[in-house]
C-alpha positions in Angstrom: 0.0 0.0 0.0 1.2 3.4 -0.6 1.6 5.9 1.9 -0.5 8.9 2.4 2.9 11.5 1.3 3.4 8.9 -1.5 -0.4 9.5 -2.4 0.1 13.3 -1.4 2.9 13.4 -4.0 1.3 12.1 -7.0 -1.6 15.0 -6.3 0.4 17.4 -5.7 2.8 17.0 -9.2 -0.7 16.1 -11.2 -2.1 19.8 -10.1 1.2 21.2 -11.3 1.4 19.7 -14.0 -2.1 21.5 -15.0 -1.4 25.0 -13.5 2.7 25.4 -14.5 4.3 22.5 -15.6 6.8 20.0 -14.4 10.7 19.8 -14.3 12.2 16.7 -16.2 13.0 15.2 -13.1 9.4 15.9 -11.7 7.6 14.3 -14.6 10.3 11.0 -13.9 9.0 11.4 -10.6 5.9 11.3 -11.2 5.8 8.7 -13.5 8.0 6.4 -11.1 5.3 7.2 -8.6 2.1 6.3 -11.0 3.7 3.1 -11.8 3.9 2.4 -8.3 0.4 3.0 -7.7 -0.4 1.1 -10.5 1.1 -1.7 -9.3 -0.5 -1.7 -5.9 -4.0 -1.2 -7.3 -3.3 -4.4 -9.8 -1.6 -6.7 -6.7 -5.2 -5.6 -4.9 -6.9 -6.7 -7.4 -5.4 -9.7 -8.3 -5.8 -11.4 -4.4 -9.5 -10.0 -4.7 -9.9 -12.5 -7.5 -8.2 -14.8 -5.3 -10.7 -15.2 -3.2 -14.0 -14.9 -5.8 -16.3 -17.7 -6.2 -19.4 -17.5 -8.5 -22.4 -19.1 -8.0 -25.4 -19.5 -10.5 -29.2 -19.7 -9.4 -29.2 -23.3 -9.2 -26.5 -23.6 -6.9 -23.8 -24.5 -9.4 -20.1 -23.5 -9.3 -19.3 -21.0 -12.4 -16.4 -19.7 -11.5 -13.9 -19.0 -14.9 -11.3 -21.5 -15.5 -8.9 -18.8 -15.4 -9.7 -17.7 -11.9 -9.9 -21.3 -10.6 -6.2 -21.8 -12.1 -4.9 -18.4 -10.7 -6.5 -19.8 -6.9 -5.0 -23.7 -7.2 -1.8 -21.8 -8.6 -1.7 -19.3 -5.3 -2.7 -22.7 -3.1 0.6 -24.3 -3.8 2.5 -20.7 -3.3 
């Protein structure tokens, strides 16, 4: 998780980047920063589908072949 001057950061370069501009080593920065983010949101997301099982009406396992790999794949981790 980021932390909340990490978070800070990436506001406060994406408001100067729309009022004055940013400095070469501002927009690496910021770039290093949204990749970071990025990353965090996607690593979120991915144990969220970890954890997902889908159920029809009738009571029946649906869950996507993909997702049931990506879990027995994380079992053995």
């Amino acid at each position: 998780m980021l932390t909340k001057e990490k978070l800070a950061r990436i506001n406060e370069l994406a408001k100067k980047s729309k009022t004055s501009g940013l400095t070469e080593k501002e927009k690496s920065e910021q770039k290093q920063l949204r990749e970071e983010y990025l990353q965090n949101i996607r690593g979120s997301f991915t144990n969220q589908l970890k954890t997902v099982k889908i159920i029809d009406p009738a009571g029946n396992d649906v869950t996507p072949l993909k997702v049931k790999d990506m879990q027995k794949r994380n079992e053995k981790h």
